[in-house]
Structures are given as structure tokens and as C-alpha cells.
PAPA-838658 format. One record per residue: residue in one letter; residue number from 1; x, y, z of N, C-alpha, C, O in turn. Coordinates in steps of 0.1 Angstrom, whole numbers, plus 5000, padded with zeros to 4 digits. Layout:
// residues N
+---+-----+------+------+------+------+------+------+------+------+------+------+------+------+
: r :   k :  nxx :  nyy :  nzz : caxx : cayy : cazz :  cxx :  cyy :  czz :  oxx :  oyy :  ozz :
+---+-----+------+------+------+------+------+------+------+------+------+------+------+------+
: A : NUM :    X :    Y :    Z :    X :    Y :    Z :    X :    Y :    Z :    X :    Y :    Z :
...
+---+-----+------+------+------+------+------+------+------+------+------+------+------+------+
This chain:
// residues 125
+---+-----+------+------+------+------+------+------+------+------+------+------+------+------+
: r :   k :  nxx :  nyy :  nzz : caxx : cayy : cazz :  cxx :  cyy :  czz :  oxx :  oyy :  ozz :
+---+-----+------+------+------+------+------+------+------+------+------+------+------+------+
: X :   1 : 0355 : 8081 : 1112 : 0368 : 8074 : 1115 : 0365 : 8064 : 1125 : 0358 : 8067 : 1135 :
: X :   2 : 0370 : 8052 : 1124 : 0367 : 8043 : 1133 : 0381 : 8039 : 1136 : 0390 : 8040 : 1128 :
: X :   3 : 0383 : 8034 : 1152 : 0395 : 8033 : 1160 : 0388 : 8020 : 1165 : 0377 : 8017 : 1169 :
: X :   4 : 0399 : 8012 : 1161 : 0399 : 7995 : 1165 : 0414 : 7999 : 1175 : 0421 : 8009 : 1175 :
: X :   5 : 0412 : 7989 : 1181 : 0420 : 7985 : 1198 : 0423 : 7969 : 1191 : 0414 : 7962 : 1185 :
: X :   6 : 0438 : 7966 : 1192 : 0435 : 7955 : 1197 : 0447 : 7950 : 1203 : 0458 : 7955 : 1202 :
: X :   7 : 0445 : 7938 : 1209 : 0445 : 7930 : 1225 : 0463 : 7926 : 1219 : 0464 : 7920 : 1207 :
: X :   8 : 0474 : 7928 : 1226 : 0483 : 7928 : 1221 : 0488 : 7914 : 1219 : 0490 : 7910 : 1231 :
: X :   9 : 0491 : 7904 : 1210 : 0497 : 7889 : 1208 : 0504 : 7884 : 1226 : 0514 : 7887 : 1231 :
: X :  10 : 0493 : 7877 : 1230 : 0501 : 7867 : 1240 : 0503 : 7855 : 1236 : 0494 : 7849 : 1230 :
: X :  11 : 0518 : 7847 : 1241 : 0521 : 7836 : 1237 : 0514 : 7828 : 1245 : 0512 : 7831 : 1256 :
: X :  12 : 0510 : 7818 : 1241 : 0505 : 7807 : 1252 : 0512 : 7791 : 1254 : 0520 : 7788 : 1245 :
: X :  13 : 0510 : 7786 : 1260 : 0516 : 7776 : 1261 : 0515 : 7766 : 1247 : 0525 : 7761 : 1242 :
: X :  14 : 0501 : 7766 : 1241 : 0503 : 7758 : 1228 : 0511 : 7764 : 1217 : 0511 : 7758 : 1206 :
: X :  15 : 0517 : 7772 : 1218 : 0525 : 7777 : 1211 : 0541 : 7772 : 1213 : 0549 : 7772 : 1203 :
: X :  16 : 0545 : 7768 : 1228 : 0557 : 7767 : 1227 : 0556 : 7748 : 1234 : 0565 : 7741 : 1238 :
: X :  17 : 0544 : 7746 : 1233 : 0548 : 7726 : 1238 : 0551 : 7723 : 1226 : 0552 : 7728 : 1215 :
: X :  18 : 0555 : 7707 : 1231 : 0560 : 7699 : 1220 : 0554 : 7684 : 1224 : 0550 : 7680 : 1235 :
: X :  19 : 0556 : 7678 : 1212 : 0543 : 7663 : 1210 : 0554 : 7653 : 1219 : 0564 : 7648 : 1216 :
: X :  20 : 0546 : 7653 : 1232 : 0552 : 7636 : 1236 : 0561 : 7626 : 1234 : 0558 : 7615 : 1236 :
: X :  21 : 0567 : 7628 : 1231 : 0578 : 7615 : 1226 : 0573 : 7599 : 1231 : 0569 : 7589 : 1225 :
: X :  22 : 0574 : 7601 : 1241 : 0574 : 7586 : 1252 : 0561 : 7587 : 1263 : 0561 : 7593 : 1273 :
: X :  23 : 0550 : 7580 : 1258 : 0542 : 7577 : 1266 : 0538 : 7561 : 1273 : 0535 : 7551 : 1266 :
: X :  24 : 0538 : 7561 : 1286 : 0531 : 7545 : 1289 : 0518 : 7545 : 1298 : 0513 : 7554 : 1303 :
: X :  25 : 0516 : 7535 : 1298 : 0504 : 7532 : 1307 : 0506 : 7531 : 1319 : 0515 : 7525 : 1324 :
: X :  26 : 0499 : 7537 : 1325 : 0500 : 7533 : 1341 : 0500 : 7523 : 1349 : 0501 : 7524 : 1361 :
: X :  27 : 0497 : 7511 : 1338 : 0496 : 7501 : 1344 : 0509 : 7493 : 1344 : 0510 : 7483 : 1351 :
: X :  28 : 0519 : 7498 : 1337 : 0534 : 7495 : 1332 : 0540 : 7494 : 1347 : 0535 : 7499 : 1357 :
: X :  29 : 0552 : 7486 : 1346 : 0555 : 7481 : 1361 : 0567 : 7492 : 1363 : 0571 : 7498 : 1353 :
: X :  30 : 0572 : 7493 : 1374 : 0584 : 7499 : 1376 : 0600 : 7496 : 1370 : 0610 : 7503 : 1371 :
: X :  31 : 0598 : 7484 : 1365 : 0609 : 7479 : 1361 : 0608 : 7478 : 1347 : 0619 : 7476 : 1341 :
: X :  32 : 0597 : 7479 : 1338 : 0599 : 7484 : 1326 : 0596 : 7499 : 1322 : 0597 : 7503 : 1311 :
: X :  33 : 0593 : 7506 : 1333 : 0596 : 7521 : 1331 : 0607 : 7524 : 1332 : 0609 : 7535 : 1327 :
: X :  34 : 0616 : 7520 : 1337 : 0635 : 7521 : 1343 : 0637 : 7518 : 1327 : 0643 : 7527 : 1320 :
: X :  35 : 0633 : 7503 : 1321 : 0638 : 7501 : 1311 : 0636 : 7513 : 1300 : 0645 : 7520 : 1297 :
: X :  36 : 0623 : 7517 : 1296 : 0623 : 7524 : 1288 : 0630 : 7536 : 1291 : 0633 : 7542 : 1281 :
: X :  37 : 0634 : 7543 : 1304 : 0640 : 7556 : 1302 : 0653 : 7554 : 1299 : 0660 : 7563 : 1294 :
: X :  38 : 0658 : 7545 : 1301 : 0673 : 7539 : 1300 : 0680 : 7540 : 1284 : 0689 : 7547 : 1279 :
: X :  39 : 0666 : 7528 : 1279 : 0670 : 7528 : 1266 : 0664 : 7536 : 1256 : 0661 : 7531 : 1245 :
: X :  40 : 0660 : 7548 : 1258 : 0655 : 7556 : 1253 : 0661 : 7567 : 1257 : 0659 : 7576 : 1248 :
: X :  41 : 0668 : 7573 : 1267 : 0680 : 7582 : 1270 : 0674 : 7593 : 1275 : 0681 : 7603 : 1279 :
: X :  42 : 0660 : 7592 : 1277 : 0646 : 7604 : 1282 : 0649 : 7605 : 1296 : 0653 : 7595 : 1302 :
: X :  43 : 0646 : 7620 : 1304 : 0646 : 7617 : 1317 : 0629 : 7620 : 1320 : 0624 : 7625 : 1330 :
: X :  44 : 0624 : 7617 : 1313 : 0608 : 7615 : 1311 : 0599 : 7609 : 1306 : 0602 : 7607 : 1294 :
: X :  45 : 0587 : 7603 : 1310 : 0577 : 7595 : 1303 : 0565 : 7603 : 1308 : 0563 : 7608 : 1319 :
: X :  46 : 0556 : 7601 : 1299 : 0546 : 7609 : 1299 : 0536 : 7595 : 1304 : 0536 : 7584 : 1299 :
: X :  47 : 0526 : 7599 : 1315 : 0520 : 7586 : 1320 : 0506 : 7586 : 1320 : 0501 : 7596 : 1325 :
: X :  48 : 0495 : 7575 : 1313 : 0483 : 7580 : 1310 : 0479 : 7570 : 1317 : 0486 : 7561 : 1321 :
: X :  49 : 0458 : 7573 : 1322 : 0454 : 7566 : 1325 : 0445 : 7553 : 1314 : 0447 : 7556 : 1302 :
: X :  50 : 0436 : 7541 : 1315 : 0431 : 7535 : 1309 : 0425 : 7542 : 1299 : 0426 : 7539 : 1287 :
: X :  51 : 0417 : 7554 : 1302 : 0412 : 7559 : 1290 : 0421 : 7570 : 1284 : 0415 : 7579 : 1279 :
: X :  52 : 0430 : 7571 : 1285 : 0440 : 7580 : 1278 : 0444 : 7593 : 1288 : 0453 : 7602 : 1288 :
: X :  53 : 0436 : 7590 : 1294 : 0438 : 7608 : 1304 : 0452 : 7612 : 1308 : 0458 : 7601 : 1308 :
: X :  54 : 0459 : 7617 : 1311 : 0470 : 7620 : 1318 : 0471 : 7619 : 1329 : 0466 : 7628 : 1334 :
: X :  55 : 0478 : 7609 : 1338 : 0479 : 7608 : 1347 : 0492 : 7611 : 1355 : 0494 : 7608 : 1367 :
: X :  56 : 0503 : 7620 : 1345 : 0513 : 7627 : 1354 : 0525 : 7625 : 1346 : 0523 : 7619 : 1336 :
: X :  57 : 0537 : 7628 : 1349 : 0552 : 7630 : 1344 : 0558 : 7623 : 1354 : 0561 : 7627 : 1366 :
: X :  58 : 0561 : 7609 : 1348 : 0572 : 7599 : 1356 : 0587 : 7604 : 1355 : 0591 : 7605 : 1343 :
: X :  59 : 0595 : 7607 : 1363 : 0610 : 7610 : 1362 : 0623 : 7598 : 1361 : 0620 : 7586 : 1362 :
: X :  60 : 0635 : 7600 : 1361 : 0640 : 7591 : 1367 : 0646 : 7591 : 1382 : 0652 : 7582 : 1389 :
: X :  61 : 0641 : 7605 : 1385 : 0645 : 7605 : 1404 : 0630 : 7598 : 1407 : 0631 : 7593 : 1419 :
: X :  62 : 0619 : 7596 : 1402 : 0605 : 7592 : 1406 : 0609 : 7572 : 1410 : 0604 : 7565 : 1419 :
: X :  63 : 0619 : 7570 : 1397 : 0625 : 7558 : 1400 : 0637 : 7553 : 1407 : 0640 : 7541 : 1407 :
: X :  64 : 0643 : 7564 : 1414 : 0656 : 7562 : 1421 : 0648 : 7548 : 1433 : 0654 : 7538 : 1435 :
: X :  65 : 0642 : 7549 : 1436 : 0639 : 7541 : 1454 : 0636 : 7527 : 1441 : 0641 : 7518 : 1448 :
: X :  66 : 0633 : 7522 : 1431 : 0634 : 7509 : 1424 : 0642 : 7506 : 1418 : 0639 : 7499 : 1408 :
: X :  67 : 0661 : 7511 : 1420 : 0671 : 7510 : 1415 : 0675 : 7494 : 1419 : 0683 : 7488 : 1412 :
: X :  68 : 0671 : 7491 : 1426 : 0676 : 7481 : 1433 : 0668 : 7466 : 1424 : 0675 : 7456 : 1421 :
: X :  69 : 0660 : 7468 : 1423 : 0650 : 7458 : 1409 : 0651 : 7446 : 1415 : 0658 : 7437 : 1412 :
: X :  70 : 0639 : 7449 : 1427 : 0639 : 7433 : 1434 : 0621 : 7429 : 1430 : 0614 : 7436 : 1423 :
: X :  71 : 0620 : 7421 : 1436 : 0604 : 7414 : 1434 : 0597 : 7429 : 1433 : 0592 : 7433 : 1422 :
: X :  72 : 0597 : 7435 : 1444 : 0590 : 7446 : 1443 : 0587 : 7457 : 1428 : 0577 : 7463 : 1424 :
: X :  73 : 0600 : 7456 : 1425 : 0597 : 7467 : 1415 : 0588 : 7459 : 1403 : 0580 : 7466 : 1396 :
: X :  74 : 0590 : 7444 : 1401 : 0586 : 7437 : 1390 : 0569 : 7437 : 1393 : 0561 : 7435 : 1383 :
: X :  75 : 0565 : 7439 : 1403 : 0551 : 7438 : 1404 : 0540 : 7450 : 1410 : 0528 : 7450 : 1412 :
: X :  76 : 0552 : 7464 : 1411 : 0547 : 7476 : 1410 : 0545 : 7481 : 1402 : 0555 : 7479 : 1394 :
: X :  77 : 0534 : 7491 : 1395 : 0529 : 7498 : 1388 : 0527 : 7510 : 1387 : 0522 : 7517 : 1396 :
: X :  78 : 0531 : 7516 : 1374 : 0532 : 7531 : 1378 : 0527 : 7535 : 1382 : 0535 : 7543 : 1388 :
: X :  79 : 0515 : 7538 : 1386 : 0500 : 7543 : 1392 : 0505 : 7546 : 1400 : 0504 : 7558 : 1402 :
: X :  80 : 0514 : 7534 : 1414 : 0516 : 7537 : 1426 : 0522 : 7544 : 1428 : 0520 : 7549 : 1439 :
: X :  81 : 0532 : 7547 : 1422 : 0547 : 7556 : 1422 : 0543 : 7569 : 1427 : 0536 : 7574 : 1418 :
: X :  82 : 0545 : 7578 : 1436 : 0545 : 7591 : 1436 : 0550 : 7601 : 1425 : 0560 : 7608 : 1427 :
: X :  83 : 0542 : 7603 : 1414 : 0544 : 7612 : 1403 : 0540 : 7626 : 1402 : 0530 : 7630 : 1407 :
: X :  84 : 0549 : 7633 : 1394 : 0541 : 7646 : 1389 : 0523 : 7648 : 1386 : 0520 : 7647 : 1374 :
: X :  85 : 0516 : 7650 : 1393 : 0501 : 7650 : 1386 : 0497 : 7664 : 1387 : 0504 : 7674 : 1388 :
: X :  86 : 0481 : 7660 : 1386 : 0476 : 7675 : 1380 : 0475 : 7686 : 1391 : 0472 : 7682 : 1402 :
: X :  87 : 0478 : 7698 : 1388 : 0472 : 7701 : 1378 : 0476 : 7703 : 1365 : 0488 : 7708 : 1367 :
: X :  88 : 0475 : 7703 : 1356 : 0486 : 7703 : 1342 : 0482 : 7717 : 1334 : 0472 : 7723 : 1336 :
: X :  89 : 0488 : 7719 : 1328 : 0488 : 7733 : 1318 : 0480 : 7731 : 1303 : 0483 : 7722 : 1297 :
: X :  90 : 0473 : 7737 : 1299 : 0466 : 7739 : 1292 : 0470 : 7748 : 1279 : 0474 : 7759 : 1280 :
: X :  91 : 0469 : 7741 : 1270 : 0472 : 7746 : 1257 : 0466 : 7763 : 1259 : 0476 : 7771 : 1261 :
: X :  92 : 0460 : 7766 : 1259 : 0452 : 7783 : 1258 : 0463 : 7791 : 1268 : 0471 : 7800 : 1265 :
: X :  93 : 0463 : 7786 : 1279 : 0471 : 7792 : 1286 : 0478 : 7800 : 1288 : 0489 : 7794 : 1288 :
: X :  94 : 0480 : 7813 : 1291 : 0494 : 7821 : 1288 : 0508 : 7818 : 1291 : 0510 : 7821 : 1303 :
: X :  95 : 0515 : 7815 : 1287 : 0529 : 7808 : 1288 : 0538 : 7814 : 1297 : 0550 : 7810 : 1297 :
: X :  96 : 0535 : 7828 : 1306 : 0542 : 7836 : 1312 : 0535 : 7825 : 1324 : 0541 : 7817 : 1330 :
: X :  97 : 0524 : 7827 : 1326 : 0511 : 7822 : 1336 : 0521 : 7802 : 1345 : 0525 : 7798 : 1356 :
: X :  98 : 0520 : 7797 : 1328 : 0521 : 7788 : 1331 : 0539 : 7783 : 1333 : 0544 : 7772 : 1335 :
: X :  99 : 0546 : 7795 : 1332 : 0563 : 7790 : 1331 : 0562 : 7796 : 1349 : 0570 : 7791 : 1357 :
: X : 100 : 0558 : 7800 : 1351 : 0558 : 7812 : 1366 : 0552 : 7798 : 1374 : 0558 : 7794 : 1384 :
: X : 101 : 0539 : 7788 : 1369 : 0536 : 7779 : 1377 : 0548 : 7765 : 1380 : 0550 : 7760 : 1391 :
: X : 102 : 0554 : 7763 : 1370 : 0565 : 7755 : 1370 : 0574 : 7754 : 1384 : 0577 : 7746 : 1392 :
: X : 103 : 0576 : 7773 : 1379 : 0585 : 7780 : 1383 : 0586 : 7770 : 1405 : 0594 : 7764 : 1413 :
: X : 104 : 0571 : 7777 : 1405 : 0569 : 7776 : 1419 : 0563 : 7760 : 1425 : 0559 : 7758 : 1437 :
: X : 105 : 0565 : 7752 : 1416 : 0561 : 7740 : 1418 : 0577 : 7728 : 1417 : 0578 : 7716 : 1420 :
: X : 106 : 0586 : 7737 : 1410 : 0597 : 7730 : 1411 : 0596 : 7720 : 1395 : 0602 : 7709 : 1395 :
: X : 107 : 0592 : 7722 : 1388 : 0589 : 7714 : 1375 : 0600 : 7720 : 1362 : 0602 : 7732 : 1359 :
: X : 108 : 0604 : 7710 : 1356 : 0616 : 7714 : 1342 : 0602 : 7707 : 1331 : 0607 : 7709 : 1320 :
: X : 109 : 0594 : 7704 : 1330 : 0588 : 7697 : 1324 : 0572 : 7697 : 1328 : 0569 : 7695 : 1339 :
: X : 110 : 0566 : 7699 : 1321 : 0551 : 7701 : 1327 : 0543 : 7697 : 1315 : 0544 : 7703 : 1304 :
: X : 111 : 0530 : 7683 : 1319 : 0521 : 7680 : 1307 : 0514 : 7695 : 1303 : 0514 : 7706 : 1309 :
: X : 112 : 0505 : 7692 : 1288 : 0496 : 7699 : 1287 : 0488 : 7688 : 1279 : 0491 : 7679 : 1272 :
: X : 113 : 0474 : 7694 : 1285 : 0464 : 7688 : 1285 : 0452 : 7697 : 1278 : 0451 : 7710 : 1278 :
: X : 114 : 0440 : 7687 : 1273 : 0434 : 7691 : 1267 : 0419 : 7694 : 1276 : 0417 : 7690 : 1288 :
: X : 115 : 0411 : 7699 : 1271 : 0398 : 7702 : 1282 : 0391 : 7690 : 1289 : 0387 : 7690 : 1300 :
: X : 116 : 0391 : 7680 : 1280 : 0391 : 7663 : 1285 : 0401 : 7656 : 1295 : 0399 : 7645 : 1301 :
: X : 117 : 0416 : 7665 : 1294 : 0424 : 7656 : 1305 : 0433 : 7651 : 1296 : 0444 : 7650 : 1300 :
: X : 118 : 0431 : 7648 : 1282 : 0440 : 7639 : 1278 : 0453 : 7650 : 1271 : 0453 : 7662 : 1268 :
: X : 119 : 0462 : 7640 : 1272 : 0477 : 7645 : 1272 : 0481 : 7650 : 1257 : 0480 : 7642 : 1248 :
: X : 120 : 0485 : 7662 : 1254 : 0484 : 7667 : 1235 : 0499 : 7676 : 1236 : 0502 : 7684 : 1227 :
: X : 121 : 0507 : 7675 : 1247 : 0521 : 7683 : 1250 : 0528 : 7683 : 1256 : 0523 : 7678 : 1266 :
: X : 122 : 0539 : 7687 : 1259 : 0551 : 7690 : 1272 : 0555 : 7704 : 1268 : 0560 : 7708 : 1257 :
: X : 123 : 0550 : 7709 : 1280 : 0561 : 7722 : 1284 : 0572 : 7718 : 1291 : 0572 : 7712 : 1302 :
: X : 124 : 0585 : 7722 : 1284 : 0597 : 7725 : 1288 : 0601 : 7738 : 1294 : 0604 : 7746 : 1285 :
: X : 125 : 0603 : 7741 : 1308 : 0613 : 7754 : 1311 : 0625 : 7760 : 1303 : 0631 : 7770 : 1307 :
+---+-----+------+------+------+------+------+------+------+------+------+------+------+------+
């Protein structure tokens, strides 16, 4: 008689992300990131670097201080903005693990990333 064990179903994060909607470049200015969350009704953009990597979760409180839409905002770049960055959640991940990291980082929204960095999801709280 043989007795198998086995390891009881954990959910993981790639189980409950979902595909990106809205991504830009980091090189995108402040004032067409305002535009796109506006007219796109998102209180999120997902933000990558030149080679695709993820470089963080732009908000629209990230853009409250460029409400004002003077020279400045037209010639800042997301890059500079103080954004959500890594560390980001990982598809494998256990989704208890990684809702508990949110939890304590203050995040509704959290990239997932691939073993390369590049961006493949959003976890939502």
C-alpha cells in the first residue's frame, strides 16, 4: 500500500492578477500622464523602463503636486516623480504572502513581475 501526501492547493498571486490595462514610458511627461489618467478614468498607470522593466505604479495622488500644469510639469518626466517601485510581487508567490505585503506597505494595487523585472500583472486588494 502506498500513501501519497500531498501539499494542499495554495493560491498565488498569478492566479488572482490581471493584464495591465494602461502602460507608459517613463519617459512620458507629467502632463501627459494627468492626461491619460483623466481620459481613461484609471486611478493607475503602470510605468516601465526603456527596456520594458517595471519601473513602478504611477497614481493620481503621485500627480496631485502637477495639478497646477505649469512649464514644470510639461518638461518633467515620469521617472522623476516619486512612485510606487520595487519591490513588486511575483507571479509564484503566495497571494496570502503577497496581500499581507500590500497590506503593510499601504498599496490597493501592486505590479507583478516577472523573474526579468518585466511587468506581466496587477494585484488588486
Amino acid at each position: 500500500m502506498t500513501v501519497t501526501l500531498e501539499r494542499p492547493a495554495t493560491t498565488t498571486v498569478g492566479d488572482l492578477m490581471k493584464h495591465p490595462e494602461l502602460q507608459i514610458s517613463d519617459d512620458v511627461t507629467a502632463d501627459t500622464a494627468m492626461d491619460i489618467l483623466h481620459s481613461s478614468g484609471a486611478d493607475h498607470l503602470l510605468v516601465r523602463t526603456e527596456d520594458g522593466r517595471c519601473a513602478g505604479l504611477l497614481t493620481r495622488l503621485h500627480l496631485a503636486p502637477f495639478q497646477a500644469r505649469s512649464w514644470y510639469t510639461e518638461r518633467t518626466p515620469v521617472r522623476d516623480i516619486a512612485l510606487d517601485r520595487a519591490p513588486f510581487a511575483t507571479a509564484d508567490m503566495p497571494a496570502a504572502d503577497a496581500l499581507t505585503a500590500m497590506r503593510v506597505r499601504g498599496l490597493d494595487t501592486w505590479p507583478v513581475v516577472d523573474h526579468d523585472g518585466h511587468a506581466i500583472g496587477l494585484l488588486e486588494a
